[in-house]
TORPA-4810 file (N, C-alpha, C, O; in nm, 3 decimals):
<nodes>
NODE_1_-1.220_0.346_-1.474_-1.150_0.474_-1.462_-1.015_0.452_-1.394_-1.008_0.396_-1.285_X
NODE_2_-0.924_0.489_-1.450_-0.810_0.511_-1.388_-0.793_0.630_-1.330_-0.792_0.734_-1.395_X
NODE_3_-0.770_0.624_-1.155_-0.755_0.752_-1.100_-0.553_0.766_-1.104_-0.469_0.684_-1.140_X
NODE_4_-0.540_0.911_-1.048_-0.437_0.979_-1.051_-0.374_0.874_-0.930_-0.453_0.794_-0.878_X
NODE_5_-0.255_0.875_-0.894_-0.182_0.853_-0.784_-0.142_0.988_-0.699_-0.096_1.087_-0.756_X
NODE_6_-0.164_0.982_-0.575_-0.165_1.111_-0.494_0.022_1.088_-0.443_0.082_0.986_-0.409_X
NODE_7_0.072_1.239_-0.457_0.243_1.233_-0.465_0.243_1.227_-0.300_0.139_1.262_-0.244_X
NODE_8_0.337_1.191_-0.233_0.413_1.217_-0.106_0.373_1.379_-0.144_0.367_1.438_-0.252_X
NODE_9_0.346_1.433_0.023_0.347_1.569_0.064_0.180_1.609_0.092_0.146_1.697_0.170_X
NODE_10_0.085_1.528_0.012_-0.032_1.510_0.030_-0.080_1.515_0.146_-0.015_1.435_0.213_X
NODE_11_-0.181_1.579_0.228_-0.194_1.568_0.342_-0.274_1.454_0.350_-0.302_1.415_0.464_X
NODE_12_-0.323_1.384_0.240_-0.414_1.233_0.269_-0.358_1.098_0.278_-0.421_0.992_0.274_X
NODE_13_-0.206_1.118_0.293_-0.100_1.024_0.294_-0.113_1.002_0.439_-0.096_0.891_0.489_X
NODE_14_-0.147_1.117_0.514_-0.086_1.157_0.679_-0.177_1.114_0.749_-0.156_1.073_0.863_X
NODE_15_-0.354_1.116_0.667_-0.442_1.064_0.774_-0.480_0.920_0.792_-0.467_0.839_0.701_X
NODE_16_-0.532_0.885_0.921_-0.558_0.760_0.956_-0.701_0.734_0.855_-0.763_0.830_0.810_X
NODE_17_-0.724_0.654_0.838_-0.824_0.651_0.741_-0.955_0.566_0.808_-0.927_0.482_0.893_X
NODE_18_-1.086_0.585_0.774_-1.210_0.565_0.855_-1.298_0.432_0.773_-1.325_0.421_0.654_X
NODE_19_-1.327_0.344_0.883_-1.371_0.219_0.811_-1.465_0.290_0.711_-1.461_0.411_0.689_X
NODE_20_-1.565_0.186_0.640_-1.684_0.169_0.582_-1.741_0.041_0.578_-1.695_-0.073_0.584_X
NODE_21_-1.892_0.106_0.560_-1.999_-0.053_0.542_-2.033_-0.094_0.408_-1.992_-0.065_0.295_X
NODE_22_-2.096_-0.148_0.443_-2.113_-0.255_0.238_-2.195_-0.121_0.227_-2.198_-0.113_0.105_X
NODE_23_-2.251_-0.029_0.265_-2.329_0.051_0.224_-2.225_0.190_0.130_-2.291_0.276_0.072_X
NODE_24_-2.100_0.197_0.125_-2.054_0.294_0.065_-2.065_0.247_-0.090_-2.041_0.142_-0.149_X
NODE_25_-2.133_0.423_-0.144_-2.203_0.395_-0.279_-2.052_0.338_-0.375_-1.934_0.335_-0.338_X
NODE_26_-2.112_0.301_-0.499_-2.000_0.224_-0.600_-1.888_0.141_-0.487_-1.824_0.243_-0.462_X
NODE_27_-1.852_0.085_-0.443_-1.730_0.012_-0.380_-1.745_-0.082_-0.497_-1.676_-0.029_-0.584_X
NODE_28_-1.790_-0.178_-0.541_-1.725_-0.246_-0.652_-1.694_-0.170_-0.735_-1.571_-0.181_-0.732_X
NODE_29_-1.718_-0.098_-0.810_-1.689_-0.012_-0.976_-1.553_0.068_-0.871_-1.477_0.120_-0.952_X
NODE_30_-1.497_0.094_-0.716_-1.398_0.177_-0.668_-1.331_0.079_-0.700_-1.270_0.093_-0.806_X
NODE_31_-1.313_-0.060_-0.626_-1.232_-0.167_-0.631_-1.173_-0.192_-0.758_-1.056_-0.190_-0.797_X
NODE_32_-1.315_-0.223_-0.829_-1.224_-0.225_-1.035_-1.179_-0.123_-1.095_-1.129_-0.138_-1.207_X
NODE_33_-1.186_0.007_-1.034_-1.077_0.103_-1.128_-0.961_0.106_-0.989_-0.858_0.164_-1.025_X
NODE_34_-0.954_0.067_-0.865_-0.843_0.085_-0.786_-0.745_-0.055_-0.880_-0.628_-0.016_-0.883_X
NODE_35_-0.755_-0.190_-0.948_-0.665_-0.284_-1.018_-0.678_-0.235_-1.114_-0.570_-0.259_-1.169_X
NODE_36_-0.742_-0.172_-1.188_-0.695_-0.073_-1.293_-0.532_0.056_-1.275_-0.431_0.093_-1.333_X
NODE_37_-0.597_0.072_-1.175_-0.521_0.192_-1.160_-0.439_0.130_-1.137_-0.362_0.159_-1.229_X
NODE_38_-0.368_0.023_-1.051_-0.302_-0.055_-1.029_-0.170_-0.119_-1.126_-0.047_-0.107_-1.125_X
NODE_39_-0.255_-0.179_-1.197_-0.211_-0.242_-1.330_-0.098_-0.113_-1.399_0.024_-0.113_-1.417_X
NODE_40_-0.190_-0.024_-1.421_-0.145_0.105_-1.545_-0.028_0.141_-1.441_0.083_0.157_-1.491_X
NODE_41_-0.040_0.152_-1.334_0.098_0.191_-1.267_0.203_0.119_-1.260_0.318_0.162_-1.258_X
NODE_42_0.160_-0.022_-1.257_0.241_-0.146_-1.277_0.302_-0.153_-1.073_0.411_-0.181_-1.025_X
NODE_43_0.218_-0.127_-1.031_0.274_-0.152_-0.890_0.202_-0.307_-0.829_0.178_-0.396_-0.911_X
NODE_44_0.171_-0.329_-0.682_0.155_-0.483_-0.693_0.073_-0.461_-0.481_0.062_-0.539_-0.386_X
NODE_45_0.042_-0.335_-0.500_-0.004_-0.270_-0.406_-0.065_-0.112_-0.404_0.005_-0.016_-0.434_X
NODE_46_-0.238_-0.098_-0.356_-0.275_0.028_-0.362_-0.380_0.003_-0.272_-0.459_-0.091_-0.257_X
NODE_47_-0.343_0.200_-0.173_-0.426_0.221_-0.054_-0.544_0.285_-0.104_-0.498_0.359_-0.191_X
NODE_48_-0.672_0.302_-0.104_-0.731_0.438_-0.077_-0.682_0.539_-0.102_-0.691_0.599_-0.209_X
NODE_49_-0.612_0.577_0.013_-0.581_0.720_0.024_-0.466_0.748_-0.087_-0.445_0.867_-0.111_X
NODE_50_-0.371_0.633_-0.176_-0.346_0.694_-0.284_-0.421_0.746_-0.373_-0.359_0.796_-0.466_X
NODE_51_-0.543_0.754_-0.379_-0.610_0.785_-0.513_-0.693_0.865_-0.439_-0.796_0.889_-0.501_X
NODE_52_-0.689_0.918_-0.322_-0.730_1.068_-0.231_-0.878_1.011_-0.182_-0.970_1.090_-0.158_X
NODE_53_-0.893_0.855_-0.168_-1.002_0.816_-0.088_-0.978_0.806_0.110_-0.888_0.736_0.157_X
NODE_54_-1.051_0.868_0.178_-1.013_0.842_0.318_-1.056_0.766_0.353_-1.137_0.810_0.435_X
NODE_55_-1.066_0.627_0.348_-1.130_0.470_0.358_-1.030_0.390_0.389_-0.925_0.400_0.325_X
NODE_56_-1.043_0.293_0.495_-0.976_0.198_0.519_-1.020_0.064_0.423_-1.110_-0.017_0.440_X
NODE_57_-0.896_0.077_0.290_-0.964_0.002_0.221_-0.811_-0.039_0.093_-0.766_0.047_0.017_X
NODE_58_-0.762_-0.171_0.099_-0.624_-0.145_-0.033_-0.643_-0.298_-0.079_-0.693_-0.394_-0.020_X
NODE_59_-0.607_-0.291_-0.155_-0.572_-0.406_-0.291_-0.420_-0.503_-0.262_-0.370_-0.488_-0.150_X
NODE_60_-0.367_-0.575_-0.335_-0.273_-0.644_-0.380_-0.302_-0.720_-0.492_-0.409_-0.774_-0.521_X
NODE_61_-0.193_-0.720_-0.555_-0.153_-0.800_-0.669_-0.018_-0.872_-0.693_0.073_-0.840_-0.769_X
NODE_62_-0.026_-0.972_-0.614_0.164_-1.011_-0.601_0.163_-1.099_-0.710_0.257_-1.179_-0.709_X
NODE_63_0.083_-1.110_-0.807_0.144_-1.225_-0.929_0.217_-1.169_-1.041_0.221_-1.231_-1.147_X
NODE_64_0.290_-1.032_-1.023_0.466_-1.044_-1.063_0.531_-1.102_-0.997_0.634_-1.148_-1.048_X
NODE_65_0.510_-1.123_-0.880_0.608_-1.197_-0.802_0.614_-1.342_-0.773_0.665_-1.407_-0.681_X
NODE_66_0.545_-1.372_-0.882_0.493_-1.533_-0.888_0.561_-1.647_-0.899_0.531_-1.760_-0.860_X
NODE_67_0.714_-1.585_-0.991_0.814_-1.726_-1.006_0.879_-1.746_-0.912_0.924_-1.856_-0.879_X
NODE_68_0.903_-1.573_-0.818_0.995_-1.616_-0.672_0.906_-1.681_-0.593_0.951_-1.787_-0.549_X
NODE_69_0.801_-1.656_-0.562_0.722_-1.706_-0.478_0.608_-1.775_-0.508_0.526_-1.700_-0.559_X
NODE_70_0.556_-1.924_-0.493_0.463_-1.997_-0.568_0.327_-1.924_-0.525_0.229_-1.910_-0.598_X
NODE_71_0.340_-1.881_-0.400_0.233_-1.808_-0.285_0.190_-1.684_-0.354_0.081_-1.631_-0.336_X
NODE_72_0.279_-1.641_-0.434_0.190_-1.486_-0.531_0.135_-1.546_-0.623_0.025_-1.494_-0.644_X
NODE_73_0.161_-1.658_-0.713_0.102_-1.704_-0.851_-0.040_-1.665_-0.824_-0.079_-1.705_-0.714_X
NODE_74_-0.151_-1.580_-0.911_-0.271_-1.542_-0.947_-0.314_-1.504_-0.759_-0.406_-1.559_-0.699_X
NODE_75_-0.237_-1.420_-0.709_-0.285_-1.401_-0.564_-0.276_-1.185_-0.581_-0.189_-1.098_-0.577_X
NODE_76_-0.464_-1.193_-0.602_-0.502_-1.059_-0.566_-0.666_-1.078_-0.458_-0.762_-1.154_-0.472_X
NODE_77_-0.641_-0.991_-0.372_-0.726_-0.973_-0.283_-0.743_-0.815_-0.221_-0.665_-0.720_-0.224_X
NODE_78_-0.846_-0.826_-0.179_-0.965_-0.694_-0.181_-0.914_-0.733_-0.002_-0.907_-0.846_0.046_X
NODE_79_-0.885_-0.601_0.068_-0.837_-0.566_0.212_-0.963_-0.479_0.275_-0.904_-0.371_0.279_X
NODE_80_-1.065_-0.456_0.316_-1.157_-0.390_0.388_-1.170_-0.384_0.552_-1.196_-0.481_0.622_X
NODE_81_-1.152_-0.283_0.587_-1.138_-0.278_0.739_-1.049_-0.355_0.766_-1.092_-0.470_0.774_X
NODE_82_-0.932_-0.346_0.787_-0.837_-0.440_0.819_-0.763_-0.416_0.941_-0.732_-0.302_0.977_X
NODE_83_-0.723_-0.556_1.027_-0.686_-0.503_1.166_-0.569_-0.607_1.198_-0.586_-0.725_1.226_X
NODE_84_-0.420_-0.528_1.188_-0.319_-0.638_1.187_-0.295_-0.712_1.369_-0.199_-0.674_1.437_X
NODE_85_-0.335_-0.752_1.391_-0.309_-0.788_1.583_-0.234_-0.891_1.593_-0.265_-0.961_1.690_X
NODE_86_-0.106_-0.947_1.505_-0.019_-1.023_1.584_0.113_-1.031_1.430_0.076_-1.047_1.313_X
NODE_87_0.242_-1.016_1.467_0.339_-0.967_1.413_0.430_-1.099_1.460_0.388_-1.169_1.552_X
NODE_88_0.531_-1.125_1.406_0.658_-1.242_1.407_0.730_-1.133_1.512_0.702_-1.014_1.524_X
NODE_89_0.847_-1.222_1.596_0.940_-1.141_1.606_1.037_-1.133_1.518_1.114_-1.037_1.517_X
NODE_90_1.048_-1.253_1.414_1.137_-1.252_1.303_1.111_-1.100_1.252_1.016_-1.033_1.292_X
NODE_91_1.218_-1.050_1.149_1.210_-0.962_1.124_1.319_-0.971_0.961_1.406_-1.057_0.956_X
NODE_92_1.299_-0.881_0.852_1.313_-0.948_0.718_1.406_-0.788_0.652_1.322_-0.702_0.679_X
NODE_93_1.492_-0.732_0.603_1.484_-0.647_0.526_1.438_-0.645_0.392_1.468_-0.743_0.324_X
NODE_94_1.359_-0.538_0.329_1.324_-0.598_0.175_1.317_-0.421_0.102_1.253_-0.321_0.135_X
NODE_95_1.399_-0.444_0.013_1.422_-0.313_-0.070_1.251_-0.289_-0.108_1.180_-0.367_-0.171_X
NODE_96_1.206_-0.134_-0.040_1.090_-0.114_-0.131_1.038_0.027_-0.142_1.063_0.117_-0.062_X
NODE_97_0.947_0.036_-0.270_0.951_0.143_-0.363_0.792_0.121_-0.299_0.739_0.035_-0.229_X
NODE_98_0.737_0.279_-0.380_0.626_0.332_-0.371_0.523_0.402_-0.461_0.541_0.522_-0.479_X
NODE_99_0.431_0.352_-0.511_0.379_0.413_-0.624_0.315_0.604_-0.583_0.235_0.657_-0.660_X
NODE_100_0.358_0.663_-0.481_0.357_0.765_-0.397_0.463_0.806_-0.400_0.468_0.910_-0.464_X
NODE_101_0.585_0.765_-0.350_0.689_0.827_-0.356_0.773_0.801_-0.543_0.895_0.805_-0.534_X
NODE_102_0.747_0.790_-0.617_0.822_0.770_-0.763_0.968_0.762_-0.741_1.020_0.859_-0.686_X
NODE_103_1.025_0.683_-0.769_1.189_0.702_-0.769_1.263_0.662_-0.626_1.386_0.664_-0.626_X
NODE_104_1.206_0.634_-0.530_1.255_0.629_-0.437_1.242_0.464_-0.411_1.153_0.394_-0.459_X
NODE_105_1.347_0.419_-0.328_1.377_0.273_-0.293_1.473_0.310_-0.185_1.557_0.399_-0.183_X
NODE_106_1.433_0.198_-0.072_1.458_0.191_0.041_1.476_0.046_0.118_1.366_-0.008_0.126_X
NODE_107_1.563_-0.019_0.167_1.583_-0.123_0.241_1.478_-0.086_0.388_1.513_-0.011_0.479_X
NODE_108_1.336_-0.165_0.380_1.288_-0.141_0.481_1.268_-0.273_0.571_1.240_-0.384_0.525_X
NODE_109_1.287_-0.244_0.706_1.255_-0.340_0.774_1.158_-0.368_0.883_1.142_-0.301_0.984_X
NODE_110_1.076_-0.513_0.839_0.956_-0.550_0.893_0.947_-0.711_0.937_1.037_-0.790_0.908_X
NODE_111_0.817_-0.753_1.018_0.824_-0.868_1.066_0.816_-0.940_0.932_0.767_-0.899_0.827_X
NODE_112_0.869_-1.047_0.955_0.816_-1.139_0.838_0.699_-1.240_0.811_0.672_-1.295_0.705_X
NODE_113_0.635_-1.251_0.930_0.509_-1.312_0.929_0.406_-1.180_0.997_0.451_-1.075_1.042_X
NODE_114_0.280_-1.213_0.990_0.157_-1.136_1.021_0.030_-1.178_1.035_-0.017_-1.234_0.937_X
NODE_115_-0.047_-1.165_1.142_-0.178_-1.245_1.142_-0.298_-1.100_1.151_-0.276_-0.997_1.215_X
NODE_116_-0.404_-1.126_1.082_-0.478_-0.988_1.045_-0.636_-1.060_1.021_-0.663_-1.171_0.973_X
NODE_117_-0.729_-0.952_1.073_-0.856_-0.990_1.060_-0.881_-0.886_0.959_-0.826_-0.776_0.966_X
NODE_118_-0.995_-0.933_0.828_-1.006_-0.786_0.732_-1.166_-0.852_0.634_-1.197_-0.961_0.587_X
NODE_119_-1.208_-0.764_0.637_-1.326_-0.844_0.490_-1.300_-0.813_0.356_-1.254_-0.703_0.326_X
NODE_120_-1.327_-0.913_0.259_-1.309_-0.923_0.132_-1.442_-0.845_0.068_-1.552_-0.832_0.122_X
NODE_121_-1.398_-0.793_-0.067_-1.514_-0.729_-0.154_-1.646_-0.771_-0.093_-1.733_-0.695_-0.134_X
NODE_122_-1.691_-0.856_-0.016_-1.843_-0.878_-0.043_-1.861_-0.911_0.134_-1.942_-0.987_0.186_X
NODE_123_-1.788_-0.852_0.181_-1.787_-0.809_0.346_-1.783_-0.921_0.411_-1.848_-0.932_0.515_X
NODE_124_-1.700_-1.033_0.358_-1.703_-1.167_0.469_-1.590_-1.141_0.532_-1.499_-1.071_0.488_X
NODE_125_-1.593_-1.196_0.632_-1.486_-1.195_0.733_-1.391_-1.292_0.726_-1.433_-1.407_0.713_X
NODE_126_-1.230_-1.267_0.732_-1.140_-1.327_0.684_-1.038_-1.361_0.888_-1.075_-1.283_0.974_X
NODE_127_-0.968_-1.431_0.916_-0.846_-1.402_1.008_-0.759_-1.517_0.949_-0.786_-1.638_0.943_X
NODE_128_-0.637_-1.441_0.902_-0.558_-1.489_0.816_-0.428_-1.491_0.857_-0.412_-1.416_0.953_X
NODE_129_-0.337_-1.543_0.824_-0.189_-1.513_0.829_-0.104_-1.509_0.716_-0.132_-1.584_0.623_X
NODE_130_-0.002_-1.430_0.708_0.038_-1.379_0.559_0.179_-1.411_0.634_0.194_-1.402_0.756_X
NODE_131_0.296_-1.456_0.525_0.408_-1.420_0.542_0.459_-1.408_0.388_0.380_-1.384_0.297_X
NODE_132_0.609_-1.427_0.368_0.693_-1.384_0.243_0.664_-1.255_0.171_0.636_-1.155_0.237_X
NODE_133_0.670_-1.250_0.044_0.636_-1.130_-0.001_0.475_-1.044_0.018_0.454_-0.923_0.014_X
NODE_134_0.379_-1.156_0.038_0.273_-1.111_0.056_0.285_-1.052_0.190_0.253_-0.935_0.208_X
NODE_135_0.328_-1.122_0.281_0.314_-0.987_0.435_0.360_-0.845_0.413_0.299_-0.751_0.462_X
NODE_136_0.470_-0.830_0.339_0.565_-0.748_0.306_0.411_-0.619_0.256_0.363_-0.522_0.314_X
NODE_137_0.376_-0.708_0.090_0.269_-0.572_0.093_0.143_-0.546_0.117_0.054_-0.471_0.078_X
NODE_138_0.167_-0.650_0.215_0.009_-0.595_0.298_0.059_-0.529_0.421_-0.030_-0.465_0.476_X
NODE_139_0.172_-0.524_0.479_0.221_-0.411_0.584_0.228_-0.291_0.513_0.185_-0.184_0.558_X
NODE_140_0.292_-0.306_0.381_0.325_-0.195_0.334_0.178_-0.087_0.313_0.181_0.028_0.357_X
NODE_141_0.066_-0.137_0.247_-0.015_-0.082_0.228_-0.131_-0.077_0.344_-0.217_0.011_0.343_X
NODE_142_-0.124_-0.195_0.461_-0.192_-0.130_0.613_-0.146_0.018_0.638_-0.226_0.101_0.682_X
NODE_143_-0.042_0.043_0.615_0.074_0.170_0.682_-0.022_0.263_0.598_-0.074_0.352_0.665_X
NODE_144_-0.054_0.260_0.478_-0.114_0.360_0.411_-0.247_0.402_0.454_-0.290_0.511_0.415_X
NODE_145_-0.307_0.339_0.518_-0.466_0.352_0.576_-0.447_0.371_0.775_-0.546_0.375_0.848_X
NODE_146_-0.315_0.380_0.824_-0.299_0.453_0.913_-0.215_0.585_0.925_-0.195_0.653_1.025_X
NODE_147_-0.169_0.604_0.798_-0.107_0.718_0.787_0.000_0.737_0.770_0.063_0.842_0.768_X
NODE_148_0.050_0.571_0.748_0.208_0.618_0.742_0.245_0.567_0.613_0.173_0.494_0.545_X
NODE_149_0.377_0.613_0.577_0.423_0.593_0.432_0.627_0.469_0.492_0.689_0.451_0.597_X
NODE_150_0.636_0.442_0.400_0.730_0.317_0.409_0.860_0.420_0.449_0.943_0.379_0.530_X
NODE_151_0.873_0.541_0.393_1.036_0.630_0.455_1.017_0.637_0.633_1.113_0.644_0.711_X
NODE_152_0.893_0.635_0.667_0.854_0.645_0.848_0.965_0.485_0.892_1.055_0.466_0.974_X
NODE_153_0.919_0.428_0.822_1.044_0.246_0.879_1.131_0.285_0.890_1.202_0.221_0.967_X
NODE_154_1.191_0.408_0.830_1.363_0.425_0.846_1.388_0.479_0.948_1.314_0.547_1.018_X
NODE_155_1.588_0.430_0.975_1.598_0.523_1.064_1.602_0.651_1.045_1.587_0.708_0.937_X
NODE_156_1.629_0.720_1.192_1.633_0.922_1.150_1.726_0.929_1.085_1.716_1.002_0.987_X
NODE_157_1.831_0.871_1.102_1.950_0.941_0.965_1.918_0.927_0.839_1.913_1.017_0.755_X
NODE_158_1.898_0.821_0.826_1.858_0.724_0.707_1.743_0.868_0.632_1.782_0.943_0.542_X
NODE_159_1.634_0.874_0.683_1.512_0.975_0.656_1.595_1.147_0.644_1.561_1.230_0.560_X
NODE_160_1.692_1.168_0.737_1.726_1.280_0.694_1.809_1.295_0.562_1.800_1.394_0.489_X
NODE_161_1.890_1.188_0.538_1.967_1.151_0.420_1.844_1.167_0.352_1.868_1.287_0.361_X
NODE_162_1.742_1.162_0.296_1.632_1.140_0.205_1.574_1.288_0.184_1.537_1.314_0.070_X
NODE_163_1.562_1.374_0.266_1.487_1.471_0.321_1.487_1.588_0.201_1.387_1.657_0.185_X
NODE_164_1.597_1.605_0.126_1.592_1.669_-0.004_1.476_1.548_-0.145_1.368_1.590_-0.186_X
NODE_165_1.513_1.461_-0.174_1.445_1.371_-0.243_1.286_1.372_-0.177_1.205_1.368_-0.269_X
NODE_166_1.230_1.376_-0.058_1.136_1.388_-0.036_1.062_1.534_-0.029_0.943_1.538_-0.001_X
NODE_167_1.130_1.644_-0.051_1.100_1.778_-0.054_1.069_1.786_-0.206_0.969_1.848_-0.243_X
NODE_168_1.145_1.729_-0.289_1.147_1.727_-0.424_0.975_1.675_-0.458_0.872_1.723_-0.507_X
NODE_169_1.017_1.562_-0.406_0.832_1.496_-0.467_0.751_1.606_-0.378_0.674_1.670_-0.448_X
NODE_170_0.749_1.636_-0.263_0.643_1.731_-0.226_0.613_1.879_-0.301_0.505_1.936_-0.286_X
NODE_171_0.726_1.938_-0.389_0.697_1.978_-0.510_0.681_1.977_-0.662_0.708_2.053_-0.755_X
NODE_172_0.621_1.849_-0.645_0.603_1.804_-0.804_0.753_1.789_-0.857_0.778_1.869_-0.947_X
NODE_173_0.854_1.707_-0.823_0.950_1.738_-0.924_1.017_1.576_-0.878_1.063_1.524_-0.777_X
NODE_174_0.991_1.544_-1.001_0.994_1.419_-1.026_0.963_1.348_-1.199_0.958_1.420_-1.298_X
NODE_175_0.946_1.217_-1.203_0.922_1.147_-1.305_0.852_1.022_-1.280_0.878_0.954_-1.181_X
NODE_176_0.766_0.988_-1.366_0.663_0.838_-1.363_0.596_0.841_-1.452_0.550_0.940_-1.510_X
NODE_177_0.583_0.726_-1.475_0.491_0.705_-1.607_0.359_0.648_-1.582_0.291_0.581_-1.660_X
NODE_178_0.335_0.680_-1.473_0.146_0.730_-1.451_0.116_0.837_-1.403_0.185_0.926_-1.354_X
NODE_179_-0.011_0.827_-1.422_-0.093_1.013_-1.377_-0.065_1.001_-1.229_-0.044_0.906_-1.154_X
NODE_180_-0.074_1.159_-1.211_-0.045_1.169_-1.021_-0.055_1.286_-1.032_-0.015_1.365_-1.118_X
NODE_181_-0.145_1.304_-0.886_-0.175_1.470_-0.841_-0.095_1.482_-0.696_-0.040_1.388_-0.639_X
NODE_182_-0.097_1.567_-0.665_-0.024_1.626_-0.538_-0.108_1.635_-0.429_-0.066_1.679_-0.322_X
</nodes>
């Protein structure tokens, strides 16, 4: 099943989102229509709470990004309970879009390395470190399972400059070429 993508303005964008145990019913058949849904959107990152689940729970798929980076070639992984506890002080700008916000792109800035404890589809325990493009969207999509969306990185001007474009998507008015509910 391919679910809808939930637009900016959603109030399930805003909430912090609540672990789960191997016991939540379907989580595999959620996981294979969340890279479904994925795919059909053509994005390379998805939270939960885009598809209006309140679960601490998101995907990646960085193998579009495979020729820049050898580290994305065939690199998708399943994020469950995930807990980022140690950040670079390096710090990286990287233009980025949102399968939530449609149309919008933003120079956001984040550490460039990241160390994170999280379990994979079948609840083993991972403590990992991510950097290059992969840190990039696994910050991007942690942010989504605490509530925040990638325009929060900006500065206040920056966000008020936006503040019409983001009123827009909070009333349906927009364009994409996948399904999405509000």
């Amino acid at each position: 099943m391919i679910y809808p993508i939930v637009i900016f303005g959603s109030e399930i964008l805003r909430k912090p989102c609540e672990e789960i145990t191997p016991e939540y019913p379907e989580l595999n058949k959620l996981i294979e229509d969340m890279f479904l849904t994925l795919t059909e959107a053509e994005g390379v990152g998805l939270a939960a709470p885009q598809i209006g689940k309140n679960i601490r729970l998101f995907i990646v798929d960085c193998t579009p990004w495979g020729e820049d980076d050898p580290e994305c070639r065939d690199y998708k992984r399943v994020f469950i309970n995930p807990k980022i506890y140690a950040v670079s002080e390096e710090t990286g700008l990287f233009n980025e879009g949102c399968l939530s916000l449609p149309g919008l792109h933003e120079d956001v800035r984040r550490p460039i390395a990241i160390r994170m404890r999280y379990l994979d589809e079948n609840f083993v325990e991972h403590d990992e470190e991510f950097s290059g493009y992969r840190a990039r969207v696994i910050q991007h999509e942690y942010d989504h399972i605490e509530g925040v969306v990638f325009t929060d990185r900006l500065s206040p001007l920056r966000r008020n400059l936006l503040k019409g474009k983001l009123l827009n998507l909070s009333k349906g008015k927009f364009q994409c070429t996948y399904k999405t509910k509000r």
